[in-house]
Wavefront OBJ file of the C-alpha trace (Angstrom):
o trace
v -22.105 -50.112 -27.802
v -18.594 -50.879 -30.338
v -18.010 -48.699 -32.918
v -16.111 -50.418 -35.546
v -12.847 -48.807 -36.859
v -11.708 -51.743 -38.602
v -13.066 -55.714 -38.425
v -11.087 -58.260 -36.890
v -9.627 -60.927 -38.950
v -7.938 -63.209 -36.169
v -5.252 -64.712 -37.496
v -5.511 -68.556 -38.268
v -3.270 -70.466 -35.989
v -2.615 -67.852 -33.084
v -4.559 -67.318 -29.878
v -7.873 -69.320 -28.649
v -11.329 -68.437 -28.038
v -11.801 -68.167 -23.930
v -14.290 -70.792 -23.994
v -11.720 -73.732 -25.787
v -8.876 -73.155 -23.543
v -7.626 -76.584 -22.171
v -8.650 -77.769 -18.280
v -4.903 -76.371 -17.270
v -5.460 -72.962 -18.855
v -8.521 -73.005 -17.570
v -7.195 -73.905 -14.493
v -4.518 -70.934 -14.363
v -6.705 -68.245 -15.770
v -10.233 -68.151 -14.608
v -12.612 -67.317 -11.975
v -14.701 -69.401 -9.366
v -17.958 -67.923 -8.270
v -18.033 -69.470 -4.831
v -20.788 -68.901 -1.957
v -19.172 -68.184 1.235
v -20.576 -69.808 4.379
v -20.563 -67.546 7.470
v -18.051 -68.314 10.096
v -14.388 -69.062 8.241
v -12.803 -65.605 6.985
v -12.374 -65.150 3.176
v -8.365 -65.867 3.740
v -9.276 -69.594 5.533
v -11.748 -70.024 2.672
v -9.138 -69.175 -0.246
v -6.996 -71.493 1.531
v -9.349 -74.667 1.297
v -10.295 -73.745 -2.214
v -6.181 -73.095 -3.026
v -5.795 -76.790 -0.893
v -8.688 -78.583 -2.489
v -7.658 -77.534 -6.116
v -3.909 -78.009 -5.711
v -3.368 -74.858 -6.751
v -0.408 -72.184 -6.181
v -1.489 -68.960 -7.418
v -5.357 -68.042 -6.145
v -6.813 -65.145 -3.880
v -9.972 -63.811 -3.676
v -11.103 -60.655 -4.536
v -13.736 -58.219 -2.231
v -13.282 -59.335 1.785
v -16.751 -60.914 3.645
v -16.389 -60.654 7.177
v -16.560 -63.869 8.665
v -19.898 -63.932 9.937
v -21.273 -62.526 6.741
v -21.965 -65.280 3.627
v -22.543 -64.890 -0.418
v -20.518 -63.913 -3.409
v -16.654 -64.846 -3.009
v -14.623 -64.601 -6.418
v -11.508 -67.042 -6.310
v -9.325 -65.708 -8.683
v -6.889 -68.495 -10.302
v -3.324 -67.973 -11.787
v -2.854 -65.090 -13.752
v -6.609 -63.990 -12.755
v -5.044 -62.314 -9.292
v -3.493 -59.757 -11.901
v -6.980 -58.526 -12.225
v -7.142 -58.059 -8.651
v -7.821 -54.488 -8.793
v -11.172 -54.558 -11.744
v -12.881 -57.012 -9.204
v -11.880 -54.619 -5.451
v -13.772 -52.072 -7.739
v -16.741 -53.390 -9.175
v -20.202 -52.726 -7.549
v -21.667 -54.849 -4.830
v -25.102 -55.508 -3.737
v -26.051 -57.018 -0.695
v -29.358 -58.120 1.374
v -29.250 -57.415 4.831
v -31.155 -56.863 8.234
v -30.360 -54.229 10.242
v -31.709 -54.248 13.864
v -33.221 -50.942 15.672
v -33.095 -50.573 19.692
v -34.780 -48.022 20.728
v -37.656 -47.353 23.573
v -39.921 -46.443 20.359
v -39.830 -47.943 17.266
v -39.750 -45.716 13.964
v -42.616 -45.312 12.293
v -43.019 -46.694 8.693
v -42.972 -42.714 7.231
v -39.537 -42.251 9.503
v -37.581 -45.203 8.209
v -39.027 -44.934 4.315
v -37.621 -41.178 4.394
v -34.256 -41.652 6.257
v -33.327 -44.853 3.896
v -34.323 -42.612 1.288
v -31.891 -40.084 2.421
v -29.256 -42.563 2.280
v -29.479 -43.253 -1.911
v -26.881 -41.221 -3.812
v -23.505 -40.280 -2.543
v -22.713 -40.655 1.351
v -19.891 -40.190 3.389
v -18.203 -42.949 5.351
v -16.105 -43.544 8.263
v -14.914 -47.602 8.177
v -15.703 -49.932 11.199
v -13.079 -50.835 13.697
v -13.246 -54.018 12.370
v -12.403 -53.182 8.650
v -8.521 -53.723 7.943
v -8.200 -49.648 6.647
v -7.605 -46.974 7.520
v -10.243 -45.049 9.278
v -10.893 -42.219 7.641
v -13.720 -39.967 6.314
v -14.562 -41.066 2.164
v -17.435 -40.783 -0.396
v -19.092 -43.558 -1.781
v -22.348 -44.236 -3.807
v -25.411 -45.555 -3.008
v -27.017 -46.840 -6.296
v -29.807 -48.245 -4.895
v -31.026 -49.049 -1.456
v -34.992 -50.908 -1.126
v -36.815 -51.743 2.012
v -38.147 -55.604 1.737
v -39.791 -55.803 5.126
v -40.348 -53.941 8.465
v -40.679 -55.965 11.555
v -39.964 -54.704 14.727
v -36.910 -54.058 15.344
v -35.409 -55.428 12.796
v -35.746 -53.666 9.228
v -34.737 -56.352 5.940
v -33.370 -54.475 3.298
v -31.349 -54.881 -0.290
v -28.537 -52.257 -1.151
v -26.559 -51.863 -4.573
v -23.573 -49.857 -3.242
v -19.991 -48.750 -4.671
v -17.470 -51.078 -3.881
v -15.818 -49.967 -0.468
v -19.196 -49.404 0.913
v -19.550 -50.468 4.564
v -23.182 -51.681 5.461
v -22.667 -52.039 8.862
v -21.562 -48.348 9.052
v -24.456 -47.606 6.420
v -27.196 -49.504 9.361
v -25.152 -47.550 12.371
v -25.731 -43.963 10.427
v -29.068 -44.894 9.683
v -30.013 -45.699 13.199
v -28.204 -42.427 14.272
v -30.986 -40.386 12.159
v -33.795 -42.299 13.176
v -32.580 -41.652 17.473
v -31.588 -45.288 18.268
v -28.953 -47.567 17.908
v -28.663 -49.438 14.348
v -26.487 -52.544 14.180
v -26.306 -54.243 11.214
v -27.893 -58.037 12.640
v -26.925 -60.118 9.002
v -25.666 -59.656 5.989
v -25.344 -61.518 2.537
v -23.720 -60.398 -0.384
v -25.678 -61.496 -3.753
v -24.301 -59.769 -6.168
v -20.199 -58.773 -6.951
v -20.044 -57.161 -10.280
v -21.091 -59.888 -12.634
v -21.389 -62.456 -10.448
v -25.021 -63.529 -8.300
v -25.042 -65.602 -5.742
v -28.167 -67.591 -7.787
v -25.149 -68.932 -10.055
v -22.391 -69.895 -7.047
v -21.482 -72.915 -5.690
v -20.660 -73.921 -2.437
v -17.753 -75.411 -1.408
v -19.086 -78.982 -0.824
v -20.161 -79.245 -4.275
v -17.061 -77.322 -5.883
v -15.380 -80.011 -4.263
v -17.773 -82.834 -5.918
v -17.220 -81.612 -8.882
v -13.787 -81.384 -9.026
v -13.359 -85.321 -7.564
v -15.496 -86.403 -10.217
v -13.501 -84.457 -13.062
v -10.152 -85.827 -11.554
v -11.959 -89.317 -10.855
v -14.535 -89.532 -13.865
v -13.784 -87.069 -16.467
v -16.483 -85.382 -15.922
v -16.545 -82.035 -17.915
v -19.176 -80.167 -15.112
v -16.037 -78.593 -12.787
v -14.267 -77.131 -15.798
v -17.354 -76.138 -18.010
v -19.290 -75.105 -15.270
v -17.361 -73.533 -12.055
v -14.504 -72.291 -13.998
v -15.536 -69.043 -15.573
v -13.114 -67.531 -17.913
v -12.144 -63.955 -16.640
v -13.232 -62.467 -20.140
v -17.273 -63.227 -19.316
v -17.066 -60.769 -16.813
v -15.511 -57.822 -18.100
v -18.589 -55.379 -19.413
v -18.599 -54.484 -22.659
v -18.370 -50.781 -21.902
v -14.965 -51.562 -20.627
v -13.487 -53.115 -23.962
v -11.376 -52.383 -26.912
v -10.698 -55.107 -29.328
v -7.160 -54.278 -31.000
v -6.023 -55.933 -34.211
v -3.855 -59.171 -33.664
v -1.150 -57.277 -35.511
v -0.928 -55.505 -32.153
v -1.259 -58.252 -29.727
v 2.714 -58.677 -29.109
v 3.651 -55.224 -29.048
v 0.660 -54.562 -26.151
v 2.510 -57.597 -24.310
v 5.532 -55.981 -24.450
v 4.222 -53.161 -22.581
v 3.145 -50.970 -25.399
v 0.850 -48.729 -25.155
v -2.056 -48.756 -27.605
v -2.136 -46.529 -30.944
v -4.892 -45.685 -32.604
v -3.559 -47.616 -35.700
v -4.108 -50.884 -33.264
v -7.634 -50.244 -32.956
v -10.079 -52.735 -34.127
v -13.382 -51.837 -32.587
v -13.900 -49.606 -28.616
v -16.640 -48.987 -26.372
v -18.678 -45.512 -26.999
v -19.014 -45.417 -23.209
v -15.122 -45.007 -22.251
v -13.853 -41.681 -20.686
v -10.812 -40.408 -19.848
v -9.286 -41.617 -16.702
v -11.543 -45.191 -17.291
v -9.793 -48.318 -16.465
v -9.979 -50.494 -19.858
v -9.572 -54.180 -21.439
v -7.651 -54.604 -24.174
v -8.586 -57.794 -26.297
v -8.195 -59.963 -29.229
v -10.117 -60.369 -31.724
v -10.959 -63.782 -30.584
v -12.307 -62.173 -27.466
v -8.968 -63.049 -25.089
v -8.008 -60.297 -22.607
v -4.324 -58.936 -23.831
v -4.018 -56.278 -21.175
v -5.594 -53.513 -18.798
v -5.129 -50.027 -19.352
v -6.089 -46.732 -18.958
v -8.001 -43.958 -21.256
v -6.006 -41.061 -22.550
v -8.915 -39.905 -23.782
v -12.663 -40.186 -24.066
v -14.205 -42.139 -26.645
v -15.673 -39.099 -28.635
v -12.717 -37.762 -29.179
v -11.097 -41.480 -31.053
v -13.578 -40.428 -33.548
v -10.822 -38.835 -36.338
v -7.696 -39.285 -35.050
v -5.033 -40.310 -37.733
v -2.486 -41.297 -35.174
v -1.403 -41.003 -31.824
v -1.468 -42.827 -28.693
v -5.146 -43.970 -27.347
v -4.418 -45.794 -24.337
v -1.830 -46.332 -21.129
v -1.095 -50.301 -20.362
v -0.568 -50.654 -17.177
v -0.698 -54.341 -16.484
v 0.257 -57.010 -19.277
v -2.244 -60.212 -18.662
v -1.382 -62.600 -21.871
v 1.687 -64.055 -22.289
v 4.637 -62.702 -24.506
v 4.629 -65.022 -28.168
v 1.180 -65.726 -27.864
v 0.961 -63.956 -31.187
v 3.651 -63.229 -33.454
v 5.864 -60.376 -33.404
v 4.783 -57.770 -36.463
v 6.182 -54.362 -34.698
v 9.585 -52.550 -34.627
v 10.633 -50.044 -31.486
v 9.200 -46.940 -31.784
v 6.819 -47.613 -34.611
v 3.236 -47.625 -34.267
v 1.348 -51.131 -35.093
v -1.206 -51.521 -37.943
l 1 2 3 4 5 6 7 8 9 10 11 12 13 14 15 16 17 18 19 20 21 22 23 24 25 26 27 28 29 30 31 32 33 34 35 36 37 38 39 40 41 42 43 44 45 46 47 48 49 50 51 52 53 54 55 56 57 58 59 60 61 62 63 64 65 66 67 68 69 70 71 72 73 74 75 76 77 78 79 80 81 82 83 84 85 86 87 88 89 90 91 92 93 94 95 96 97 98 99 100 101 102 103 104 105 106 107 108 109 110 111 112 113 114 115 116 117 118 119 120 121 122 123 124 125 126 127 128 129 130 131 132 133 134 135 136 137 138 139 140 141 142 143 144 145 146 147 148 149 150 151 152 153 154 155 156 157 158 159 160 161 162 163 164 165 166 167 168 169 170 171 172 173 174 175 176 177 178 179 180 181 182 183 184 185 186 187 188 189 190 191 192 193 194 195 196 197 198 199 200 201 202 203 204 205 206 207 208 209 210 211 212 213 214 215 216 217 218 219 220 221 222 223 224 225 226 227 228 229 230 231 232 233 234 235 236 237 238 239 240 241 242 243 244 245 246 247 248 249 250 251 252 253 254 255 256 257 258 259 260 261 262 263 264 265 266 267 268 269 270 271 272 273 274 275 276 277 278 279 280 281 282 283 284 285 286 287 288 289 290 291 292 293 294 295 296 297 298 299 300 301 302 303 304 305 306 307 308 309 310 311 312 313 314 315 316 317 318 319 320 321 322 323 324 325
C-alpha cells in the first residue's frame, strides 16, 4: 500500500513513462525473461544473447547450473546496475530428487521430513557452487510434494535466493537414511518473472530478425521488459520531480522529496526511488521504517547507494546542502 504525502505533478516536458521509451532505450535499460535450455552455462548463454543482440553491456542475474533449465534474467545496459535486487529476490523451482536406498520411505516418512524442511534451514553449498563453503541460513517459504514414485520424489520449492536444492535433496535424503541426489531441476519462477511468460532463445532470436528485418514491434513490446515492471510495490517511493536531479547527483532523499512510499518498508530495506512518471531514479536504503515517516517535518529518509537515471534527465531545482521540495 502508498500513502500519499503529496501528489505527483510530473513535470511537462521532462522524463518518459517506462512503457514509451524508444527501441534504443529500451534496448539499454530493460530486462529479457529468457528460458534457459540445459546443457550451455548461464555465462555461454549471456554470451549468445549479448552476440545475437549486438549488445555491449548485458549479464544475467541468478546462476543455473548447466544441466539445470528455466528462468534466466538478461539484464541490458544500465539494468546490470540492478544486479544486486535480482541475486536477492526469491526463487522457486520444480524438481525431482532421487532416493537410493535398500527400502524406500514410506509416504508418512517423506510427507514429515519435507515438512521439516519449510521455514529457516541451514546450508552448506555444493562443491560445485562458485562460493565459499560455508555454514548459512536461508528460508524455505514453501516446499510441496507433487508426486511419489519410487525412487524418485517430484517436488516444487519457493526458497530464499541463495538456496541450494541439490544440498536441500542431499539433507533430505540424510533424514530419511539414504542417499538423496537431486536427479532435475527447473527454475519457474525468479522474483517476478515465470517461466509461463519466457522465451527461448530460438524465438528471441525470431523476433529480433523480424524487428531488424520487418519492423515488427513483437521483440521490443514483448521480450523487452522495462526494469520498473518488476520492482514490487512494497519496495517503492515516488519522490517529487523537483528532486529527481539532486537524487542523481548522489543525494540522499529528504523527507521534503517525498511524494508518496510504501507502508511495508523497514529499516535496513533495500528501496526504489522513482518518478512520478513511474521511472526508477535510484536504489537506496531505509533509515528508517515507514511508521516512523509518518510526522517528520524534515530530515533525511533514505541512503542512495546506486544512481540508475542519468544526470539532466530532469532539471536542476536544488542548491548544496539544501533540502529539495
Amino acid at each position: 500500500m502508498l500513502k500519499i504525502i503529496d501528489e505527483c505533478a510530473p513535470m511537462e516536458g521532462y522524463g518518459k513513462d517506462p512503457h514509451e521509451r524508444s527501441p534504443e532505450e529500451k534496448m539499454n535499460f530493460s530486462v529479457i525473461n529468457l528460458d534457459k535450455p540445459r546443457g550451455p552455462t548461464s555465462h555461454q548463454v549471456t554470451y549468445w544473447v549479448r552476440k545475437m543482440l549486438g549488445v555491449e553491456k548485458i549479464a544475467h542475474g541468478g546462476t543455473l547450473d548447466p544441466n539445470v533449465s528455466g528462468v534466466l534474467p538478461i539484464l541490458l545496459g544500465e539494468a546490470r546496475k540492478l544486479m544486486e535486487f535480482f541475486l536477492g529476490s526469491g526463487k522457486e523451482y520444480i524438481a525431482v530428487m532421487e532416493l537410493s536406498a535398500k527400502k524406500f520411505p514410506d509416504k508418512s516418512t517423506i510427507e514429515d521430513v519435507f515438512s521439516m524442511f519449510q521455514g529457516e534451514i541451514y546450508q552448506t553449498p555444493p562443491k560445485e557452487a562458485a562460493v565459499k563453503r560455508e555454514l548459512r541460513k536461508r528460508s524455505i517459504y514453501q516446499i510441496e510434494i507433487i508426486e511419489i514414485k519410487e525412487p524418485y520424489i517430484l517436488f516444487r520449492a519457493d526458497v530464499e535466493s541463495g538456496t541450494y536444492i541439490r544440498t536441500l535433496c542431499k539433507d533430505m535424503g540424510t533424514i530419511m537414511g539414504c542417499r538423496g541426489t537431486m536427479a532435475e531441476l527447473r527454475r519457474i519462477r525468479s522474483g517476478f518473472l515465470y517461466d509461463n511468460d519466457a522465451i527461448n532463445m530460438l524465438d528471441l532470436k525470431d523476433d529480433y530478425i523480424f524487428w531488424k528485418e520487418d519492423k515488427s514491434n513483437t521483440f521490443i513490446k514483448n521480450d523487452l521488459i522495462p526494469v520498473e515492471d518488476l520492482i514490487p510495490e512494497k519496495s517503492m517511493i515516488f519522490i517529487k520531480d523537483s528532486s529527481v536531479d539532486a537524487i542523481c547527483h548522489g543525494a540522499n532523499l529528504s523527507i521534503a522529496g517525498i511524494s508518496k512510499y510504501s507502508t511495508e518498508l523497514h529499516k535496513g530495506d533495500m528501496v526504489a526511488l522513482m518518478s512520478c512518471k513511474g521511472e526508477l531514479v535510484a536504489m537506496g536504503k531505509m533509515l528508517y521504517d515507514a511508521d516512523s515517516i509518518e510526522g517528520m517535518k524534515k530530515g533525511f529518509v533514505v541512503d542512495t547507494t546506486r544512481v540508475i537515471m542519468k544526470r539532466g534527465t530532469y532539471p536542476r531545482m536544488w542548491k548544496h546542502g539544501v533540502e529539495t521540495e
